[in-house]
Wavefront OBJ file of the C-alpha trace (Angstrom):
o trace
v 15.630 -7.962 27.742
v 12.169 -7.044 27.227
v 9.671 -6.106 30.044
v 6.714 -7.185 28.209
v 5.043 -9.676 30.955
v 1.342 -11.106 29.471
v -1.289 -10.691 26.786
v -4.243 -8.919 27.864
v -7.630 -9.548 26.440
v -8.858 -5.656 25.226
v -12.479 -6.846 26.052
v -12.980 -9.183 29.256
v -9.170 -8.518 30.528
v -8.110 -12.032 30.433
v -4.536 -12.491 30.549
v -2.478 -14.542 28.427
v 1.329 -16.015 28.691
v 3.424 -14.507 25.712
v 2.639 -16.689 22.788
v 2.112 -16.266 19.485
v -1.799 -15.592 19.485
v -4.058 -13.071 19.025
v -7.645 -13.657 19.985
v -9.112 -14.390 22.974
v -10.298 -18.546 23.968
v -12.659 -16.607 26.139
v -14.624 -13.937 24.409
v -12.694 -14.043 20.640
v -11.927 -10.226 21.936
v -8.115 -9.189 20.392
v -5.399 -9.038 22.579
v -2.602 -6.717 23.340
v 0.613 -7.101 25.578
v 1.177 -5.597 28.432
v 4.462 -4.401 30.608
v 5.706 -4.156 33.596
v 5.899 -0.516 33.647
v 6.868 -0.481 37.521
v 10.191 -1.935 36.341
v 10.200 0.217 32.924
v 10.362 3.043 35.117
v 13.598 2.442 37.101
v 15.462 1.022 33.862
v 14.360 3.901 31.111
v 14.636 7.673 30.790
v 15.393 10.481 28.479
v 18.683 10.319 28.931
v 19.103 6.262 28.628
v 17.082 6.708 25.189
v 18.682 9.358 23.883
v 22.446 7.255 23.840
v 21.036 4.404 22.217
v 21.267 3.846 18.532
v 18.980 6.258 15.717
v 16.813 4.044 14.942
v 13.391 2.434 16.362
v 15.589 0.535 18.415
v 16.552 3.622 21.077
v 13.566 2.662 22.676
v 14.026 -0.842 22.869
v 12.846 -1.193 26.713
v 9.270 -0.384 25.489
v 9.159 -3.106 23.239
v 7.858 -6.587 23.846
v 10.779 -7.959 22.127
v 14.930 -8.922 22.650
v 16.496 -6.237 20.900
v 19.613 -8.109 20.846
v 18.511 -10.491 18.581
v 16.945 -7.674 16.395
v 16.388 -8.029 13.023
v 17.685 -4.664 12.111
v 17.638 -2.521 9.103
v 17.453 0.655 10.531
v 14.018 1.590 10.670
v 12.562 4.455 12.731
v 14.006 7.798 13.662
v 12.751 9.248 10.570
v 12.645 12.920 9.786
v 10.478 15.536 12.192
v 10.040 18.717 9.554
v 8.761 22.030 10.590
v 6.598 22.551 7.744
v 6.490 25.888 7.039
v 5.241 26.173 4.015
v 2.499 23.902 4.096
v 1.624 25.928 7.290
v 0.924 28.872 5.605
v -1.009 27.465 2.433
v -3.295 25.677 5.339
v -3.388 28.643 7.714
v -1.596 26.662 10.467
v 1.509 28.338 12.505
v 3.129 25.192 14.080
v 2.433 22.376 11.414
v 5.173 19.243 11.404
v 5.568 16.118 9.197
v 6.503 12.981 10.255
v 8.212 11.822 7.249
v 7.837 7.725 7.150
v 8.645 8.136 4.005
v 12.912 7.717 4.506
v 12.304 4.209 6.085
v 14.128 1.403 4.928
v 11.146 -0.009 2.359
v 9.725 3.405 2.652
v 6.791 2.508 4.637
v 5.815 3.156 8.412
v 5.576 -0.955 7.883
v 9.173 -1.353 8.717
v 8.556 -0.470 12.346
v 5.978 -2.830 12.843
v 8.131 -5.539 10.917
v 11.023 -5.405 12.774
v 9.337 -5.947 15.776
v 6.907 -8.731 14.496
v 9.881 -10.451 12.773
v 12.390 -10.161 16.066
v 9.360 -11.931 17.703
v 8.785 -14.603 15.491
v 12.398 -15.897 15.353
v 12.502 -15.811 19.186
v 9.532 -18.141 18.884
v 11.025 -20.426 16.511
v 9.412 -19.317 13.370
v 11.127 -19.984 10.299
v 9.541 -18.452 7.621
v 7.036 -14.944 7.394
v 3.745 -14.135 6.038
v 1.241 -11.205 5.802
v -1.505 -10.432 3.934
v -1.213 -6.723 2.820
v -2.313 -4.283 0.695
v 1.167 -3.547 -0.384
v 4.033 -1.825 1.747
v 3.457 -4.652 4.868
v 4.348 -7.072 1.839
v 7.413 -5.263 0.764
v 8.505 -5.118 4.527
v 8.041 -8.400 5.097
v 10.263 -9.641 2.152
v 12.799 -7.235 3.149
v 12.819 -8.341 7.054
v 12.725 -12.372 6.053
v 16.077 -11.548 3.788
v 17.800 -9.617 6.087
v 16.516 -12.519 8.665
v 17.516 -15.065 6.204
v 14.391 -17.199 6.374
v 11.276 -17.467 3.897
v 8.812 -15.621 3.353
v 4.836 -15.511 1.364
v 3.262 -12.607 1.386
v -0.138 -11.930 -0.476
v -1.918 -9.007 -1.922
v -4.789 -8.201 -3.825
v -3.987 -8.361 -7.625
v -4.832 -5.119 -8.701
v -2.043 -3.910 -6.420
v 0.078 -0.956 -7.805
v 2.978 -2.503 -9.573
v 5.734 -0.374 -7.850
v 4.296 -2.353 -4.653
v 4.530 -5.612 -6.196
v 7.806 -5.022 -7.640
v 8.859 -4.090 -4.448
v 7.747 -7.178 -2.970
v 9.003 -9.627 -5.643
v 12.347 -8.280 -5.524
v 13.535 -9.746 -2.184
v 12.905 -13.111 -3.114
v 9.612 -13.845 -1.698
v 7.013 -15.821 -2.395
v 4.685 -13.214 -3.733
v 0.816 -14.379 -4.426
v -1.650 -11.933 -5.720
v -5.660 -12.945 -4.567
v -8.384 -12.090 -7.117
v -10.477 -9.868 -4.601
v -10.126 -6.919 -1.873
v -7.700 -7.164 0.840
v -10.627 -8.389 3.070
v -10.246 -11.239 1.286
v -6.738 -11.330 1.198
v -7.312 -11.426 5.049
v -9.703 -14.018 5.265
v -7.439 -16.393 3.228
v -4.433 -15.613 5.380
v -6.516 -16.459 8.328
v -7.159 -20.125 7.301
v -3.532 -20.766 6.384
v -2.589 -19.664 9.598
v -4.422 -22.437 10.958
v -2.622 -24.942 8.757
v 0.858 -23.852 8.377
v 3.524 -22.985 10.950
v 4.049 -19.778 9.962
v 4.426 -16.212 11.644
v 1.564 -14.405 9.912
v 2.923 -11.201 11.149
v -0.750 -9.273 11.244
v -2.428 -12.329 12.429
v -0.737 -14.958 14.607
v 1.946 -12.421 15.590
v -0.406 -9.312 15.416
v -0.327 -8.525 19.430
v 3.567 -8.064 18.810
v 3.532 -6.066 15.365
v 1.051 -3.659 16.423
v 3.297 -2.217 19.112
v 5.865 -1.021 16.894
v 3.850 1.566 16.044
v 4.636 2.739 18.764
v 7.699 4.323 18.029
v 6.347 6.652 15.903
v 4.637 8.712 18.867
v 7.889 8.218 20.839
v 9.927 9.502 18.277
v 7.454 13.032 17.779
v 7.592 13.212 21.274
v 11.278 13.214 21.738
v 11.897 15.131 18.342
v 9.587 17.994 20.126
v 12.064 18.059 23.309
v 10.115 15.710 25.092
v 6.643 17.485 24.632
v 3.273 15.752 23.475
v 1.884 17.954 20.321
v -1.205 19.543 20.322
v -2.969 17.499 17.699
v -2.044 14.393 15.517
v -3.758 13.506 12.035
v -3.077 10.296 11.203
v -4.311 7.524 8.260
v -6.536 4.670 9.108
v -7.022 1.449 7.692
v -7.337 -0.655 10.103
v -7.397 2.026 12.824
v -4.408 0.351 14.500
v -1.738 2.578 13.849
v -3.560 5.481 15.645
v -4.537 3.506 18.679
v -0.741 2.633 19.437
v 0.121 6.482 18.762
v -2.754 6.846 21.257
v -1.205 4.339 23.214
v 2.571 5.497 22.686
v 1.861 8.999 23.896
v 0.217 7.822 27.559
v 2.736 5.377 28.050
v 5.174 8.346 27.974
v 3.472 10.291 30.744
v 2.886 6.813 32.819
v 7.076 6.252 32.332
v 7.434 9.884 33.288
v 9.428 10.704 30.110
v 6.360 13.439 29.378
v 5.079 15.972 31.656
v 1.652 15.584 30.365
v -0.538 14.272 27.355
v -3.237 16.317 26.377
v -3.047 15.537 22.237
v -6.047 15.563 20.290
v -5.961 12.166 17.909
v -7.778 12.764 14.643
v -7.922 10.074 12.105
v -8.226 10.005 7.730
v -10.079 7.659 5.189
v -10.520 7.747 1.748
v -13.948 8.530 1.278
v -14.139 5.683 -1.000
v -13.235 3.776 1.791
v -13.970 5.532 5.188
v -16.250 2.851 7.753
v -14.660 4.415 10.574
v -15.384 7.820 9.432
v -18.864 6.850 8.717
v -19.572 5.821 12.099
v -17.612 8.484 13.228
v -20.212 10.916 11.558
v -23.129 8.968 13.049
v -22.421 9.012 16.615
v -21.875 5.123 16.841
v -19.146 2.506 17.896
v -20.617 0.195 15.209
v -18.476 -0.354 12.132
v -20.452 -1.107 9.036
v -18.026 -3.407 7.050
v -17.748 -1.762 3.234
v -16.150 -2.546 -0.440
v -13.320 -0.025 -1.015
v -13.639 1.939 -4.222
v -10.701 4.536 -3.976
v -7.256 4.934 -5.328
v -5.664 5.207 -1.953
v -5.047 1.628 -1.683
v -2.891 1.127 0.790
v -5.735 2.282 3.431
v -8.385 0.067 1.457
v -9.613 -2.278 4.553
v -13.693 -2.296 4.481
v -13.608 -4.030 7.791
v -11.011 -2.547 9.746
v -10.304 -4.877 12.485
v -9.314 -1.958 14.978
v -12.174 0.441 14.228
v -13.929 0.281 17.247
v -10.658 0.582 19.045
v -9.779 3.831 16.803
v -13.340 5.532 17.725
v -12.263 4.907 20.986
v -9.208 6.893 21.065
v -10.205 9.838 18.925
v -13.464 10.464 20.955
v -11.558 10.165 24.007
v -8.851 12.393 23.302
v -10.983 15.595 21.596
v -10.066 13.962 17.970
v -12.205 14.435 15.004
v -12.244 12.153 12.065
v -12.810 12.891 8.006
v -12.870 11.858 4.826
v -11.444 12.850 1.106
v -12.469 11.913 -2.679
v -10.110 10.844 -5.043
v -9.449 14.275 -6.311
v -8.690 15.830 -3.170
v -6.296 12.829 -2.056
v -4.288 13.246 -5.092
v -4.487 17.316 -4.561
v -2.805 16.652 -1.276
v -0.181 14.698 -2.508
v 0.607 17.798 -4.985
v 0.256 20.144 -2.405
v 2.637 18.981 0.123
v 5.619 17.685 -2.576
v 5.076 21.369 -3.874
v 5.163 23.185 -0.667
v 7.584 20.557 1.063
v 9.358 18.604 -0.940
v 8.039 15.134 -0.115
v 6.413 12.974 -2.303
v 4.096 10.930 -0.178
v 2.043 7.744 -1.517
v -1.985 8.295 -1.768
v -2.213 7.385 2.556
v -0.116 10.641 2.712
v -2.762 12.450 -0.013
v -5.239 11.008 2.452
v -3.688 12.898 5.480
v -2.813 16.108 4.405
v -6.697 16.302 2.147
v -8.233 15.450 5.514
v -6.200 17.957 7.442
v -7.169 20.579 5.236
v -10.506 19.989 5.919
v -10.321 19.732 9.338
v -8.574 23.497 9.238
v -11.271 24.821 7.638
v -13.789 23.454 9.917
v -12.667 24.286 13.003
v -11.773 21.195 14.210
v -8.045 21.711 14.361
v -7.337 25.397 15.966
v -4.628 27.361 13.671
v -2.585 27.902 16.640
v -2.139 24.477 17.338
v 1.021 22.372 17.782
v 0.078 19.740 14.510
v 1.397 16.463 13.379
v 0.755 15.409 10.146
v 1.927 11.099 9.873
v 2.841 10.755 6.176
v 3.261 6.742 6.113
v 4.491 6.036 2.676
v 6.678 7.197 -0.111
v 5.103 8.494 -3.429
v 7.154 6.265 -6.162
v 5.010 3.396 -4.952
v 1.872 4.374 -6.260
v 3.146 6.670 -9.232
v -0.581 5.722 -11.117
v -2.138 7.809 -8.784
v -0.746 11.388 -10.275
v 0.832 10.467 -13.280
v -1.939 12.262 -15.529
v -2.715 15.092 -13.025
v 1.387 16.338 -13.438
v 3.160 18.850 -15.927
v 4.550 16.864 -18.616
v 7.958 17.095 -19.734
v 9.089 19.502 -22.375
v 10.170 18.082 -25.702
v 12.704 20.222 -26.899
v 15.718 20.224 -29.521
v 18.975 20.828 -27.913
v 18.690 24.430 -28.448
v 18.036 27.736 -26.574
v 15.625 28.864 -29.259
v 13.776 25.955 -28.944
v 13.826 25.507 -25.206
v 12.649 29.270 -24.917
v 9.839 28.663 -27.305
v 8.499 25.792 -25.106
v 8.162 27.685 -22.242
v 6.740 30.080 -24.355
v 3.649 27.964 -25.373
v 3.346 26.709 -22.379
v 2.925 30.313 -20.992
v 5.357 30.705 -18.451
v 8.128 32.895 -17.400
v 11.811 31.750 -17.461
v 13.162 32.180 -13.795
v 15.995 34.822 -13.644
v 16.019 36.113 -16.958
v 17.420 39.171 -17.758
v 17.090 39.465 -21.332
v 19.451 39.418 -23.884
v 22.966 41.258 -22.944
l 1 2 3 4 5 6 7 8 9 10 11 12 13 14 15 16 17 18 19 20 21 22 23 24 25 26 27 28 29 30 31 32 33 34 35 36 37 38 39 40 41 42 43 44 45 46 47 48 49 50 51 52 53 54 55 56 57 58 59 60 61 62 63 64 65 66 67 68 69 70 71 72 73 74 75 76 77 78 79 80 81 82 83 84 85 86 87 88 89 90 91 92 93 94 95 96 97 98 99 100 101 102 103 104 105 106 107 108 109 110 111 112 113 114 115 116 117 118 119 120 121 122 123 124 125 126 127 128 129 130 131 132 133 134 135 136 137 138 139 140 141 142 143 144 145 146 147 148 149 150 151 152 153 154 155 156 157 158 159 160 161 162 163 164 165 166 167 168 169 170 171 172 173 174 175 176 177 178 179 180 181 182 183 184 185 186 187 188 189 190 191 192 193 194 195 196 197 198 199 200 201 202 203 204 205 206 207 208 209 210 211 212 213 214 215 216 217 218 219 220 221 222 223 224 225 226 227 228 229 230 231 232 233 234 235 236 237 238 239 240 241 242 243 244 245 246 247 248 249 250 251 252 253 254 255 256 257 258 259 260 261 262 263 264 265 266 267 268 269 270 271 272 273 274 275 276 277 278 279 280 281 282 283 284 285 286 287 288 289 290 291 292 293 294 295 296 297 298 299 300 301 302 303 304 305 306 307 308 309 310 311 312 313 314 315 316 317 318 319 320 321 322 323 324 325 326 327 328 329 330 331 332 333 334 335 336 337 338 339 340 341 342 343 344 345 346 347 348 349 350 351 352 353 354 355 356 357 358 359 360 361 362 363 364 365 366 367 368 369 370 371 372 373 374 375 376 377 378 379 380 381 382 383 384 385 386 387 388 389 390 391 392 393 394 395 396 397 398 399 400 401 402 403 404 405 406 407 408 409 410 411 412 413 414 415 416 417 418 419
């Protein structure tokens, strides 16, 4: 069962029945579902979560949706890595990374999918739609297979083709827009009006946002049931770090925390960054922009949740920065060198803006620190393929291997010379 009882309008507090909407009749504000945590309370602790299954779906009593009826491919309980090494290269002692990267379409997106796709069949729906700017696409395909129902999903066309591919090959509808995902967004908007379909990050939105969720209950638990000290986490359209926010504090309300004092920072592409403009300018107003940046998958110039994501990092001590190209694809390098993960350009985005946030001052060295990497790297390959080592050409020879490495001026690890 789920304890979810009502929609709740964010901005006049109107409440809804569960239905598939997402906007206000009142004030157009967005709305959000609420629980009966009273009852959440008696029915869930650590103990109860830590014998279900390891996956998202452990903490299926904080989810507004019958997890009986799941559609399940395992997402969630993903990797928790002491990252040591980055630590040191960043000056940070107790640096983790939430590694998103292992999920089932190797996107955060899964979480939010299987929760917006449980939801939809319970309402009836019988196919799924999005419009993305790439790994919501691929998760929706995947979740409308495994569901065995249709799905349309629709992207910008200049998409990374490892994102397209990995849309295409679950048999969906896929339909590329000439224009930004803004666009995509408006588009998806006005079919939703016409076709009886569960638009997962429109119609359904209210549901698909909470899966998100998981991701703070997961660092929470991984930790031994501890909040961290600070979280750094991508924005696009600021929702994702609004339902960490939210994750965290629902925690300590269901007394599975002892406290929450966790600073919430957030990351843009500075090629794409209206929250971390308005960040920078002391203001709650979001100035809508055209993204220009190779981190893609974070390229909303009118991120619906902005305001919401201001919200959270000013009230929780959070800070909130921007990186260039360069430095987004420098943080990619950095943490597959020092960590071994190959992270997409959202994960460039996270570990270039916590960088910068060390070096300010923003986030203290000392610091408990989780670093959200959302995506996996072989998605958006364009992004470093020119900034790598190429492969040495060599005959199938020792001479001729030695004399590469030779001309490229390096040393050959462990040699001891010639016995």
């Amino acid at each position: 069962m789920s304890y979810a009882k009502a929609l709740h309008c964010r901005e006049c507090g109107r409440e809804y029945p569960l239905q598939p909407s997402h906007v206000c009749e009142f004030c157009f504000g967005p709305l959000e579902v609420t629980y009966d945590y009273d009852a959440q309370r008696k029915a869930v602790s650590r103990r109860s979560i830590e014998s279900g299954p390891l996956s998202l779906w452990r903490y299926r009593d904080l989810l507004p949706c019958d997890a009986d009826r799941a559609v399940d491919l395992n997402a969630g309980f993903t990797p928790l890595l002491r990252a040591r090494n980055l630590g040191e290269a960043l000056g940070l002692s107790q640096l983790y990374i939430k590694n998103d990267c292992t999920n089932p379409t190797w996107s955060f997106k899964d979480r939010v999918v299987a929760v917006a796709s449980t939801k939809a069949l319970e309402f009836g729906f019988d196919t799924l739609a999005c419009a993305s700017t790439g790994n919501l696409a691929n998760s929706v395909a995947a979740h409308a297979s495994r569901a065995g129902i249709k799905a349309y999903v629709f992207v910008p066309s200049n998409l990374e083709s490892g994102k397209l591919v990995g849309s295409a090959v679950y048999g969906a509808t896929l339909v590329a827009v000439d224009g930004a995902y803004d666009d995509v967004n408006r588009l998806c908007s006005e079919l939703a009006d016409k076709y009886p379909w569960a638009f997962v990050n429109i119609n359904v939105r209210p549901y698909y946002a909470e899966g998100s969720k998981t991701l703070a209950y997961e660092v929470a638990e991984q930790l031994g049931w501890r909040a961290p000290d600070h979280c750094i986490v991508p924005m696009a359209s600021g929702s994702l770090l609004t339902k960490i926010g939210k994750g965290l504090d629902e925690m300590a309300k269901l007394w599975l925390l002892d406290s929450v004092q966790t600073k919430i920072s957030g990351a843009q592409a500075l090629g794409c960054s209206p929250i971390v403009t308005a960040w920078q300018a002391g203001t709650l107003n979001i100035r809508p922009v055209k993204p220009n940046t190779i981190a893609k998958s974070l390229a909303i110039g009118n991120p619906a949740d902005g305001y919401y994501a201001l919200k959270v990092i000013g009230d929780s001590g959070g800070s909130a920065v921007a990186s260039d190209d360069d430095e987004i694809v420098d943080g990619i390098k950095l943490l597959a060198e020092s960590e071994g993960i190959f992270a997409e350009t959202a994960g460039g985005v996270v570990i270039a803006g916590l960088k910068r946030l060390v070096e300010s001052g923003r986030v203290d060295r000392d610091e408990l620190v989780v670093a959200f990497i959302t995506g996996a790297g072989l998605k958006t390959q364009e992004a470093v393929v020119d900034k790598i080592n190429k492969a040495l050409h060599i005959a199938p020879t020792v001479a001729s291997f030695e004399e590469a490495i030779a001309q490229r001026g390096g040393a050959i690890a462990g040699n001891q010379g010639t016995r």
